[in-house]
N, CA, C and O atoms as a CHARMM CRD file, in Angstrom:
* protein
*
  328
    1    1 UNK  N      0.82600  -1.18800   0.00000 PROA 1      0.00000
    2    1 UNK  CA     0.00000   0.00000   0.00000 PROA 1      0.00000
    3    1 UNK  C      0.87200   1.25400   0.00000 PROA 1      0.00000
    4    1 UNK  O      0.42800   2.20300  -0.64700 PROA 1      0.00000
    5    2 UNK  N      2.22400   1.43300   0.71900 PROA 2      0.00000
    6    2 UNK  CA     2.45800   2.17300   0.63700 PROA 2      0.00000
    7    2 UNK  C      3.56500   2.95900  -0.45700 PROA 2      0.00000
    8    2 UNK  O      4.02200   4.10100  -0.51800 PROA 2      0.00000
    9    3 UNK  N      3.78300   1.31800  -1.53100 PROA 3      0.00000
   10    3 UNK  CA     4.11200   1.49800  -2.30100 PROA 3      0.00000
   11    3 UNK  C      3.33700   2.64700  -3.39400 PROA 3      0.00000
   12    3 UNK  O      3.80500   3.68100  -3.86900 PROA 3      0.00000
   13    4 UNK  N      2.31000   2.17700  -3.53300 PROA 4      0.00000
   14    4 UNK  CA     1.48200   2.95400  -4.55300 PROA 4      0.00000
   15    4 UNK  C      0.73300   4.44100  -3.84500 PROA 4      0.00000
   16    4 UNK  O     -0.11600   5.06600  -4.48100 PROA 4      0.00000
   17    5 UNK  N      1.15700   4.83600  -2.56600 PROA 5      0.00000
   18    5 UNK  CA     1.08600   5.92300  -1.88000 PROA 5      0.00000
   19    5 UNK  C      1.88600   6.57000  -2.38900 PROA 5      0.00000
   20    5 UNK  O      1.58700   7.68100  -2.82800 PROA 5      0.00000
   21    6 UNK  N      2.92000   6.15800  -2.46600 PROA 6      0.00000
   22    6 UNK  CA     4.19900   7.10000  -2.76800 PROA 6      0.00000
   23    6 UNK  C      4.20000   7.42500  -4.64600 PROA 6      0.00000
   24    6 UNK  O      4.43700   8.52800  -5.13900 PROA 6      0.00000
   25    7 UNK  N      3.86100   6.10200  -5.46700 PROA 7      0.00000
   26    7 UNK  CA     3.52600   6.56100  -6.72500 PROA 7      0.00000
   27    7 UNK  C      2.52200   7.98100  -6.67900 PROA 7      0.00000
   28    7 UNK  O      2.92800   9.12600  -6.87900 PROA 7      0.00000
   29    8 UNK  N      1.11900   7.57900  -6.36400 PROA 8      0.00000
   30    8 UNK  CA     0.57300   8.62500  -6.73700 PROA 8      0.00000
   31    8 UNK  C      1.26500  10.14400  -6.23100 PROA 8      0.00000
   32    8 UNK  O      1.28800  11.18000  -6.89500 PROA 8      0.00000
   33    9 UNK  N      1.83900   9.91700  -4.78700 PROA 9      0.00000
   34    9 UNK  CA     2.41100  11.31300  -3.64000 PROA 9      0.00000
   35    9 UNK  C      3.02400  11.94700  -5.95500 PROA 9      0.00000
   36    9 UNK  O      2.43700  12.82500  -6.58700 PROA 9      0.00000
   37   10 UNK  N      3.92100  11.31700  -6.35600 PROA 10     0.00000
   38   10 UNK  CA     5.15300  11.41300  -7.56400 PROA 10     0.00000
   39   10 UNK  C      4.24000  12.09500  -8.51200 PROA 10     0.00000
   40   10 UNK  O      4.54500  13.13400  -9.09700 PROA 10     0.00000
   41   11 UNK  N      2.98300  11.40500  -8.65800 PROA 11     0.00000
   42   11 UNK  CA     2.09000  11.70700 -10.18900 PROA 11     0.00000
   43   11 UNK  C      1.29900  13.58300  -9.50200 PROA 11     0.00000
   44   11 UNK  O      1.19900  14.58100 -10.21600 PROA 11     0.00000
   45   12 UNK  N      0.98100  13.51500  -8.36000 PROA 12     0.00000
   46   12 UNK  CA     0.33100  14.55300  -8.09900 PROA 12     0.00000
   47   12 UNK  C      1.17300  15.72300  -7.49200 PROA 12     0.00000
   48   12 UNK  O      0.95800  16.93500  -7.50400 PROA 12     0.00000
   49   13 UNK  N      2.00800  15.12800  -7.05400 PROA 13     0.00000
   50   13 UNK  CA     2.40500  16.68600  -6.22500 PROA 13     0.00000
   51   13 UNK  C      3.72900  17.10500  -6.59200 PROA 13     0.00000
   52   13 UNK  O      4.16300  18.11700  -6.04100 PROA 13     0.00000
   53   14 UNK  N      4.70800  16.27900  -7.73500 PROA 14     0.00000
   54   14 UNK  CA     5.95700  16.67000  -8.06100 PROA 14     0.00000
   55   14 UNK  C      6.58100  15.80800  -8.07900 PROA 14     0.00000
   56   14 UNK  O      6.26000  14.65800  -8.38000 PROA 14     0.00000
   57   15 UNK  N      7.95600  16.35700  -7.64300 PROA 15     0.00000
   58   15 UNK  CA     9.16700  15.23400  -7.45000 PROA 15     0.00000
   59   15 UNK  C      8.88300  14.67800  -5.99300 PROA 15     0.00000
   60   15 UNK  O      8.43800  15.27900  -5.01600 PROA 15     0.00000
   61   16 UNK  N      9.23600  13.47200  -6.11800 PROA 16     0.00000
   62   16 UNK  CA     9.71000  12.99400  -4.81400 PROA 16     0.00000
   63   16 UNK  C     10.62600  12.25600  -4.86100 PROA 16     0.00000
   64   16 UNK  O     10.55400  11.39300  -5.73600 PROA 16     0.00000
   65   17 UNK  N     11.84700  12.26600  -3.97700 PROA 17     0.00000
   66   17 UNK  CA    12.99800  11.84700  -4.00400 PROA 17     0.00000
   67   17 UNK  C     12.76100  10.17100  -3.02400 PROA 17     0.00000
   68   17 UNK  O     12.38600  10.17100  -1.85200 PROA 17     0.00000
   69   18 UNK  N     13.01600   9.12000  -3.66900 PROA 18     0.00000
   70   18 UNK  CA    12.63600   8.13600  -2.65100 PROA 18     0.00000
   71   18 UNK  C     14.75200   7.30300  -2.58600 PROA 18     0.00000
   72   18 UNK  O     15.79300   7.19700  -3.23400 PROA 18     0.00000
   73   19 UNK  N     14.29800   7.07900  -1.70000 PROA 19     0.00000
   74   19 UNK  CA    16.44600   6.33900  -1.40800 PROA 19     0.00000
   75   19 UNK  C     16.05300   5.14200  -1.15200 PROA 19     0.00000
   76   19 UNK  O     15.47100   4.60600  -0.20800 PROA 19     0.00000
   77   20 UNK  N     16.53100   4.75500  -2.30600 PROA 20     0.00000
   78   20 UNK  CA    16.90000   2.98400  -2.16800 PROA 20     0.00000
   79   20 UNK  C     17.84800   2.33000  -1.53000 PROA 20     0.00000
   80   20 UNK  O     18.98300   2.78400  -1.66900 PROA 20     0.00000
   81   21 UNK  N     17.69000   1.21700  -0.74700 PROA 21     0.00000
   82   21 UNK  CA    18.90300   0.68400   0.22300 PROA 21     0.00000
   83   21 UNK  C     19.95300   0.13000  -0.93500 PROA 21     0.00000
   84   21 UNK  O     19.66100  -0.48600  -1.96000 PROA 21     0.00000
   85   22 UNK  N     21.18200   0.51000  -0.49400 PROA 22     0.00000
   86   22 UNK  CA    22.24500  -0.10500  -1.61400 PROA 22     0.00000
   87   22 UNK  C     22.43600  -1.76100  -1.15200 PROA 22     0.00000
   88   22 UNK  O     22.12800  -2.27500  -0.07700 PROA 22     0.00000
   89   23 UNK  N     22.81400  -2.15000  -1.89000 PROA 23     0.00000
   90   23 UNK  CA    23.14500  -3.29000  -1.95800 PROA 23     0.00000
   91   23 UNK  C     24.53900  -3.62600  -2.01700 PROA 23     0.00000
   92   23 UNK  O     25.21100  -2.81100  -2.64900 PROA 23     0.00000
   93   24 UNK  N     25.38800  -4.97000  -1.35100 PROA 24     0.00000
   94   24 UNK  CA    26.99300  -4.66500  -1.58100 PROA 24     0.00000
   95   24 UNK  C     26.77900  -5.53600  -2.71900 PROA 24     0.00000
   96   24 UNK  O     25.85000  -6.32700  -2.88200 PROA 24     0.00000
   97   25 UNK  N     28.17700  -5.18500  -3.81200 PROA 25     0.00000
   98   25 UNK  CA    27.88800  -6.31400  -5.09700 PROA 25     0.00000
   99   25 UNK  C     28.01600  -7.76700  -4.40000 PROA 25     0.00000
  100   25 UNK  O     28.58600  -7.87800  -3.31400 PROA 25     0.00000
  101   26 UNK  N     27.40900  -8.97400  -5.13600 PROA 26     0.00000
  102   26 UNK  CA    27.65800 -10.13000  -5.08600 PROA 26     0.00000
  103   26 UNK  C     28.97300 -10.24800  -5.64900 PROA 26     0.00000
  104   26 UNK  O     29.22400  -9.52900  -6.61600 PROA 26     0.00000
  105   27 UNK  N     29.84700 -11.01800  -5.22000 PROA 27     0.00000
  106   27 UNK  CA    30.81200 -11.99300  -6.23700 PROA 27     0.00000
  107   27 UNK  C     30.23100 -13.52900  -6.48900 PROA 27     0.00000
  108   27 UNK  O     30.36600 -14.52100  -5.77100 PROA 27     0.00000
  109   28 UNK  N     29.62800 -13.40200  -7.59500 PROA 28     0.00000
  110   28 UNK  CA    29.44300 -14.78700  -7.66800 PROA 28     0.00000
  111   28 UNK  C     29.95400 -14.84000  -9.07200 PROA 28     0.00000
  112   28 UNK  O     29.87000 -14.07100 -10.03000 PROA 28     0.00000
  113   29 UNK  N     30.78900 -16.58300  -8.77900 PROA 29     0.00000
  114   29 UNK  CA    31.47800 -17.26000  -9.97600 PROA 29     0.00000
  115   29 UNK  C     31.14100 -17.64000 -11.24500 PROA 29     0.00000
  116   29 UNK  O     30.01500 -18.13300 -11.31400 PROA 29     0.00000
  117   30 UNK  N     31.76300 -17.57200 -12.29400 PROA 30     0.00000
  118   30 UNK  CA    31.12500 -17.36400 -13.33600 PROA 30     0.00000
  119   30 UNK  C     30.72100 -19.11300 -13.60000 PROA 30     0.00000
  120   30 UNK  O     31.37700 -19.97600 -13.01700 PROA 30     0.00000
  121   31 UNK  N     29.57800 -19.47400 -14.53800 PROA 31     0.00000
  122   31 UNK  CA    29.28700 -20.77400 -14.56100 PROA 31     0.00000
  123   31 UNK  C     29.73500 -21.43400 -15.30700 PROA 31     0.00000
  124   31 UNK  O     29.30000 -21.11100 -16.41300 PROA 31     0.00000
  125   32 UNK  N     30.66600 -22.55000 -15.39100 PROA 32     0.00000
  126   32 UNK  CA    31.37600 -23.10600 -15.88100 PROA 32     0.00000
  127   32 UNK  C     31.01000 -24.61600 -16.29600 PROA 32     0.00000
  128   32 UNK  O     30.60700 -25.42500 -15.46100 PROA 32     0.00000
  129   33 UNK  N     31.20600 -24.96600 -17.81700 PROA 33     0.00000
  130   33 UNK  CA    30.51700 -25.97300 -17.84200 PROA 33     0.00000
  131   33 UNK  C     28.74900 -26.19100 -18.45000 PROA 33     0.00000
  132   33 UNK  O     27.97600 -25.36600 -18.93700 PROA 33     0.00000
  133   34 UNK  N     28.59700 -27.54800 -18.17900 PROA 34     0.00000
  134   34 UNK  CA    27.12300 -27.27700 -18.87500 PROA 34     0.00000
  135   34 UNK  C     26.38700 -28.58300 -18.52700 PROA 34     0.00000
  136   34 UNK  O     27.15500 -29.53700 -18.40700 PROA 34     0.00000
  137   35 UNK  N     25.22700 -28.82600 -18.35800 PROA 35     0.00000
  138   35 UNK  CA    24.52500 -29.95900 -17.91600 PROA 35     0.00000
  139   35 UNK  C     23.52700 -30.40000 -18.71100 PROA 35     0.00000
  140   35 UNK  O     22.62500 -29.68100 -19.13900 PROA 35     0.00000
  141   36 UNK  N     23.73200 -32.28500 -19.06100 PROA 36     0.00000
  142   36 UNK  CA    23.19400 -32.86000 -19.84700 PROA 36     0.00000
  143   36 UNK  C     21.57500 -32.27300 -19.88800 PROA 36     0.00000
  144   36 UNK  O     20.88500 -32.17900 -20.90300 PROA 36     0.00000
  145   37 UNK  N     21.21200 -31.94100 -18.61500 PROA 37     0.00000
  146   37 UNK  CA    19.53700 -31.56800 -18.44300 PROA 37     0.00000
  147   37 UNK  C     19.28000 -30.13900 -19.01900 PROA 37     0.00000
  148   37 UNK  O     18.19200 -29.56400 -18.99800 PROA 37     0.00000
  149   38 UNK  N     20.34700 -29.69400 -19.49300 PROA 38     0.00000
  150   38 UNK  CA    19.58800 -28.11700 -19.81100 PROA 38     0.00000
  151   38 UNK  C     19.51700 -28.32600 -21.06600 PROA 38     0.00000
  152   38 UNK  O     18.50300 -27.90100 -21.62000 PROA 38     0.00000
  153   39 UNK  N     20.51500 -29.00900 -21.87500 PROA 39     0.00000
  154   39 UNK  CA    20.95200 -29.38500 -23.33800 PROA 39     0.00000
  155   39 UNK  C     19.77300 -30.21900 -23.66700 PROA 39     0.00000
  156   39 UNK  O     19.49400 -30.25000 -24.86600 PROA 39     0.00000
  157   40 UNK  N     19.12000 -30.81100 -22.97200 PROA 40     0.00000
  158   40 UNK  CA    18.14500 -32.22600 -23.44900 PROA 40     0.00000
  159   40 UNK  C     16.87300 -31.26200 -24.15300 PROA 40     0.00000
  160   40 UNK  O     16.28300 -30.29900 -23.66200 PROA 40     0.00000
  161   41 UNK  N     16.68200 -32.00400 -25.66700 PROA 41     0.00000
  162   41 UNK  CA    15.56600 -31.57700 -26.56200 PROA 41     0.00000
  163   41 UNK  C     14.19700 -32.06300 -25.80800 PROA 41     0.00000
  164   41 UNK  O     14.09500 -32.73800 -24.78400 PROA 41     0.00000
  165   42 UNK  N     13.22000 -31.52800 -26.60800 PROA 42     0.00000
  166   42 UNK  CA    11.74000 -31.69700 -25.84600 PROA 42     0.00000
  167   42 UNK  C     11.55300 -33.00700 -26.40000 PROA 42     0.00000
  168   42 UNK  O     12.07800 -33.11000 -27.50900 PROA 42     0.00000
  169   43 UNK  N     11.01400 -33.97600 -26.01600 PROA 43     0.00000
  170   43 UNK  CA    10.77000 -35.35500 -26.17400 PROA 43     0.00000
  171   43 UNK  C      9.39100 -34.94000 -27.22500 PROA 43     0.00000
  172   43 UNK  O      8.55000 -34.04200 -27.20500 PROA 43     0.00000
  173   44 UNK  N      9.78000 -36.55500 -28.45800 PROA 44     0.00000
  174   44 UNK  CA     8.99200 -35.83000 -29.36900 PROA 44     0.00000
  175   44 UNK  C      7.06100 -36.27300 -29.03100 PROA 44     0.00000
  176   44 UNK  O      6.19700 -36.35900 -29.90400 PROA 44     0.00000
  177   45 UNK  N      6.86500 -36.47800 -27.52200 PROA 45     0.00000
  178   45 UNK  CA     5.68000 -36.89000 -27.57100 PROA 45     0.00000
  179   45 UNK  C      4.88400 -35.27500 -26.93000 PROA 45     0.00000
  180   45 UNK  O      3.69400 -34.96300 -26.97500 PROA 45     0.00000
  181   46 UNK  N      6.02000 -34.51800 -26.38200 PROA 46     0.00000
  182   46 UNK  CA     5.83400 -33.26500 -25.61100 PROA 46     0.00000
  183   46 UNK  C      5.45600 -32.31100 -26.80100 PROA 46     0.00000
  184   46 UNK  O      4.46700 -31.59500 -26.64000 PROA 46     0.00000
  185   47 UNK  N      6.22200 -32.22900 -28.09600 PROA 47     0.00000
  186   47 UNK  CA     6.05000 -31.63600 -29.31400 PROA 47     0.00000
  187   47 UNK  C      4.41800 -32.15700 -30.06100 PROA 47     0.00000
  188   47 UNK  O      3.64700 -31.59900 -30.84100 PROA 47     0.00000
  189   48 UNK  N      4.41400 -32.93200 -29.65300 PROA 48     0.00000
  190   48 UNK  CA     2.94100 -34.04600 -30.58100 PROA 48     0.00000
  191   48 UNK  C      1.73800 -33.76200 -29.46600 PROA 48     0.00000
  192   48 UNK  O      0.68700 -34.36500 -29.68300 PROA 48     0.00000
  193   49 UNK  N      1.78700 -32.92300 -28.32200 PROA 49     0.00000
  194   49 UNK  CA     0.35200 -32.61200 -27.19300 PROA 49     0.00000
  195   49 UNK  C      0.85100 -31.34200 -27.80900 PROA 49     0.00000
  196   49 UNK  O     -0.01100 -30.96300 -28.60100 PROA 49     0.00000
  197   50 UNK  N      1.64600 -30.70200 -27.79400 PROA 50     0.00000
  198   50 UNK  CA     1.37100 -29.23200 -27.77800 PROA 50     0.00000
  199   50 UNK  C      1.11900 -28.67300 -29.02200 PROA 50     0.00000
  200   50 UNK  O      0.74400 -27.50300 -29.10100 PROA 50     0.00000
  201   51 UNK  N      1.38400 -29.81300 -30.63200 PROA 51     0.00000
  202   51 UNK  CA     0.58300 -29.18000 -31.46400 PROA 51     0.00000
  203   51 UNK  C     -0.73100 -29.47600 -31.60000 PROA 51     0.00000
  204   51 UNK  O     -1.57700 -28.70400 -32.05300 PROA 51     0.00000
  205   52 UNK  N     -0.95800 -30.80800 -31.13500 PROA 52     0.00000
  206   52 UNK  CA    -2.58700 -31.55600 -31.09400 PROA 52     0.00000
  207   52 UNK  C     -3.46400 -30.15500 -30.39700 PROA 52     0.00000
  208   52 UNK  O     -4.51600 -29.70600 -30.85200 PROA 52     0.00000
  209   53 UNK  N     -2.58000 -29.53000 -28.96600 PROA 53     0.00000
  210   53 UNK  CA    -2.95700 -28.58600 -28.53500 PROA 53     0.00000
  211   53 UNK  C     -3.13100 -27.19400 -28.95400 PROA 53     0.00000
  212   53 UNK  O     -4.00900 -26.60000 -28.32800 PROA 53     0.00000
  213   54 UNK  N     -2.28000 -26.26200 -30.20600 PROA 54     0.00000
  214   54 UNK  CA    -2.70400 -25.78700 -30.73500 PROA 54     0.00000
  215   54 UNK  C     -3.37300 -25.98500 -32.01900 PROA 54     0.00000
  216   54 UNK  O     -3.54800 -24.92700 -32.62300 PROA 54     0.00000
  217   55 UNK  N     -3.72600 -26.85900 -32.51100 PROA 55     0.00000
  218   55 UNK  CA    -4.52100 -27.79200 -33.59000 PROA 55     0.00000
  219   55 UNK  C     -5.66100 -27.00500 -33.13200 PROA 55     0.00000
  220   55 UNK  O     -5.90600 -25.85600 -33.50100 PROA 55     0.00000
  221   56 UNK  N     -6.59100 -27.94900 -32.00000 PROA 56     0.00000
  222   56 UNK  CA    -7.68600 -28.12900 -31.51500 PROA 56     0.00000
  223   56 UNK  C     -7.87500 -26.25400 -30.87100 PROA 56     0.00000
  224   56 UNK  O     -8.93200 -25.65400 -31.06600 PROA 56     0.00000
  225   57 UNK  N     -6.98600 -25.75700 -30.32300 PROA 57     0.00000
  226   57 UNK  CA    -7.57100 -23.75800 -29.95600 PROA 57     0.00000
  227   57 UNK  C     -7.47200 -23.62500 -31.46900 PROA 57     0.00000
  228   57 UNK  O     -8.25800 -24.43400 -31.96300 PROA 57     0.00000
  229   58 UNK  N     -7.10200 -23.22800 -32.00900 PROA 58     0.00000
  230   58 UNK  CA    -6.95100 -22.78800 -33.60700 PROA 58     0.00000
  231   58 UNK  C     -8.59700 -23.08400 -33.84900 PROA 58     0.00000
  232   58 UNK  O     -9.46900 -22.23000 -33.68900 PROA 58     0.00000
  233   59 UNK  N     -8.89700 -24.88800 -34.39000 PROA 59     0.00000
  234   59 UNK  CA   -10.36700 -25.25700 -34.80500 PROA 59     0.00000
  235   59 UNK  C    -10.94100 -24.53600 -33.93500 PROA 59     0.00000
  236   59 UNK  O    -11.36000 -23.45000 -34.33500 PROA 59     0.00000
  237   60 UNK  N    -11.15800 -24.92100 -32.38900 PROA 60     0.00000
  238   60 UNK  CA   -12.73100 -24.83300 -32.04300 PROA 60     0.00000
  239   60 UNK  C    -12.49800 -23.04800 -31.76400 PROA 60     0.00000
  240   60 UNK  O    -13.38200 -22.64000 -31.01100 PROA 60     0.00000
  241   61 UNK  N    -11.69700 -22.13400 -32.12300 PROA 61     0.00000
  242   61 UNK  CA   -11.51700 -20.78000 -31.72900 PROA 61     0.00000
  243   61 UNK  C    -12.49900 -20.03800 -33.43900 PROA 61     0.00000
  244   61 UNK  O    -13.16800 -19.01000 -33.54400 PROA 61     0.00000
  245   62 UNK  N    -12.16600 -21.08500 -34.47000 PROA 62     0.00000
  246   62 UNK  CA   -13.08300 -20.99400 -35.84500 PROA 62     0.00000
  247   62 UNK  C    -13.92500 -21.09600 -35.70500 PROA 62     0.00000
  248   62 UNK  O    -14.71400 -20.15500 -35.62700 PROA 62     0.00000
  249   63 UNK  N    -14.34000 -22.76800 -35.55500 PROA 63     0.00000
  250   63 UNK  CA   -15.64600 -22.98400 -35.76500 PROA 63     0.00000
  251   63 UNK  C    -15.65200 -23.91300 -33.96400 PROA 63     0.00000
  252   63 UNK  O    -15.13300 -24.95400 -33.56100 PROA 63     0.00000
  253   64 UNK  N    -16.56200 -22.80500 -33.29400 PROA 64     0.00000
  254   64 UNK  CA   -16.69200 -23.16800 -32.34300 PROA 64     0.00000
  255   64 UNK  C    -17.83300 -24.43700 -31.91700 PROA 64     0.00000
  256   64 UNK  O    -17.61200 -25.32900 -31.09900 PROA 64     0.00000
  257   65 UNK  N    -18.97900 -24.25800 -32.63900 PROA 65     0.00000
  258   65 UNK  CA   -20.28200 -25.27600 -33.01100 PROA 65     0.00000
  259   65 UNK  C    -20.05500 -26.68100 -32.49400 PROA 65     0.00000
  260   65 UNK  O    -20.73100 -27.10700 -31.55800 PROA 65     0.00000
  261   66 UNK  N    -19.07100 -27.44800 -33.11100 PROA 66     0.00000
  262   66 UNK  CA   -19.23100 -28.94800 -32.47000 PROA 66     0.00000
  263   66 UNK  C    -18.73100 -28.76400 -30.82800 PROA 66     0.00000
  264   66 UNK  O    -19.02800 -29.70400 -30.09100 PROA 66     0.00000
  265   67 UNK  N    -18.13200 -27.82900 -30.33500 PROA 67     0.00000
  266   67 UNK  CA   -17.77400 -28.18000 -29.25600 PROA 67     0.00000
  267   67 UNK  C    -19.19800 -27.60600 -28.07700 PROA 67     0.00000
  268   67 UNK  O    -19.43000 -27.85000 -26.89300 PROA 67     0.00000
  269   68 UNK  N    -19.70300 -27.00700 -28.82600 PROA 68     0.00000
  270   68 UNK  CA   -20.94800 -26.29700 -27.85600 PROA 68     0.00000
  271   68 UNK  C    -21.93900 -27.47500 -28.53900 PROA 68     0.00000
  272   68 UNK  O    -22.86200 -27.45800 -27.72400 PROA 68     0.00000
  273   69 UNK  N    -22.20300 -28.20600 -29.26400 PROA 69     0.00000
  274   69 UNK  CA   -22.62300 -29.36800 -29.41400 PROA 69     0.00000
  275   69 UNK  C    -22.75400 -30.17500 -28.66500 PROA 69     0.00000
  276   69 UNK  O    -23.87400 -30.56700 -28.34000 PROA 69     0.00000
  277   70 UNK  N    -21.28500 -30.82000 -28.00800 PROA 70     0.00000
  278   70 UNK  CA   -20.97200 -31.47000 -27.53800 PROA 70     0.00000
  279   70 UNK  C    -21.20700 -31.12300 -25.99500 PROA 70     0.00000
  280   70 UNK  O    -21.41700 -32.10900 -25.29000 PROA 70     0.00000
  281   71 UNK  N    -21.20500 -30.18800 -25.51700 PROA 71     0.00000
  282   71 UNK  CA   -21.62300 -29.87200 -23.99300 PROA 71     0.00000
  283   71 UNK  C    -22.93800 -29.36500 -24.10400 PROA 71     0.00000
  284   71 UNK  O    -23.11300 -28.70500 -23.08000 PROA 71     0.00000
  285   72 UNK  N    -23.92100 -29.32600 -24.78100 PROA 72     0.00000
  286   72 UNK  CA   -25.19900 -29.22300 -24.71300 PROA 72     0.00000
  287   72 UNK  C    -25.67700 -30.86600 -25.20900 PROA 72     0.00000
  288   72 UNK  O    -26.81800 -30.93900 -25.66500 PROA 72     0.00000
  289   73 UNK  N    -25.27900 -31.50600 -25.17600 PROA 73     0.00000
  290   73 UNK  CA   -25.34500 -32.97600 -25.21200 PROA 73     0.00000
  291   73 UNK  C    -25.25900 -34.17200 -24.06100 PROA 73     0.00000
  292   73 UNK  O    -25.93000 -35.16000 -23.76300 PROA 73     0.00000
  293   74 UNK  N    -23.70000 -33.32800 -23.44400 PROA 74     0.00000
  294   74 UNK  CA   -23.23600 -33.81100 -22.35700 PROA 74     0.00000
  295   74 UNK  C    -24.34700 -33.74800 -21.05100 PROA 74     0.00000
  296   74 UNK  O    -24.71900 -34.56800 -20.21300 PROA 74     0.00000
  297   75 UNK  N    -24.71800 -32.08400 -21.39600 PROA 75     0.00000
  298   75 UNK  CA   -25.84600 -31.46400 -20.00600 PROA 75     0.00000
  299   75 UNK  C    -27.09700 -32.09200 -20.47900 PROA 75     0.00000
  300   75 UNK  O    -27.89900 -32.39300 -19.59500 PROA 75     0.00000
  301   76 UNK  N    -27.34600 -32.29000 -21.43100 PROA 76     0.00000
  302   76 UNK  CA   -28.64700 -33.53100 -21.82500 PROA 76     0.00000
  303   76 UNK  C    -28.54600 -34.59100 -21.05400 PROA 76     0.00000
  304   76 UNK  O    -29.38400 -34.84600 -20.18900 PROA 76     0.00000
  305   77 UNK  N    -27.39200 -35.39900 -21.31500 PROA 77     0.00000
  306   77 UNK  CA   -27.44500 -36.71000 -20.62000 PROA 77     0.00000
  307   77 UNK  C    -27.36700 -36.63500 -18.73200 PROA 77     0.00000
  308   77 UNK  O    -27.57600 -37.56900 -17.95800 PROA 77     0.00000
  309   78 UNK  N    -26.97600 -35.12300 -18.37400 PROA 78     0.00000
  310   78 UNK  CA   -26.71800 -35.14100 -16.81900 PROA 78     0.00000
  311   78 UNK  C    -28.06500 -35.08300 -16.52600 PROA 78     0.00000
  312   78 UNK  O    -28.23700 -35.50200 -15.38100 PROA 78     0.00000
  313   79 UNK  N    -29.65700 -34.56800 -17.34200 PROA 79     0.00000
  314   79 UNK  CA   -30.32500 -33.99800 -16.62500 PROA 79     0.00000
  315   79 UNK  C    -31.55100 -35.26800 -16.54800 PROA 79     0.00000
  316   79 UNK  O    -32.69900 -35.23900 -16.10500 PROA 79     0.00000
  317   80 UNK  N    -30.77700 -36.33000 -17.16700 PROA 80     0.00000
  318   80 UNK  CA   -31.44200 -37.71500 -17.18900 PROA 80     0.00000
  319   80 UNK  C    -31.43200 -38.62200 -15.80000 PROA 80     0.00000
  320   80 UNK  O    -32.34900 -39.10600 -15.13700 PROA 80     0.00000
  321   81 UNK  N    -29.70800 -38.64300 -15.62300 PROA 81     0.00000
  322   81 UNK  CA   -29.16500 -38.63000 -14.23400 PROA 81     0.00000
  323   81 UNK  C    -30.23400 -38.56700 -13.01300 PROA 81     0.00000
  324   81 UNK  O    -30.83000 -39.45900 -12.40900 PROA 81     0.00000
  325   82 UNK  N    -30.23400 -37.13700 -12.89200 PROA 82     0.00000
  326   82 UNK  CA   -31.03900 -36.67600 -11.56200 PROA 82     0.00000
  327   82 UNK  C    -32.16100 -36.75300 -11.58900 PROA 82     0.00000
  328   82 UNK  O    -32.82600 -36.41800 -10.60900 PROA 82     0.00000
């Protein structure tokens, strides 16, 4: 909250000078090397859901009809159910 106090204090009334805590630098080591798991390709069954997956948004984002078909069908058969 008092983050966005201080935005608007900036938008309405001028400057406001806000002081950020410094930070000391890190030394951290540079990364050396490389690991079989970052290098590993997407398995080709991961490639074969995610186009099936944009396949199917693409169609039913066109022609939406069989899929509102299909759940006004579905809610048919629930209201047999009860």
């Amino acid at each position: 909250l008092v983050y966005y106090l201080r935005v608007i204090a900036v938008m309405w009334m001028g400057r406001f000078e806000v002081e950020l805590p410094s930070f000391p630098p890190r030394r951290v080591s540079a990364v050396a090397g490389r690991s079989p798991e970052a290098d590993a390709r997407a398995q080709p069954e991961v490639a074969l859901v995610a186009i099936l997956a944009a396949a199917a948004t693409i169609f039913f984002g066109i022609v939406p009809s069989p899929l509102f078909e299909l759940v006004s069908d579905v809610g048919t058969s629930f209201t047999g159910l009860l």
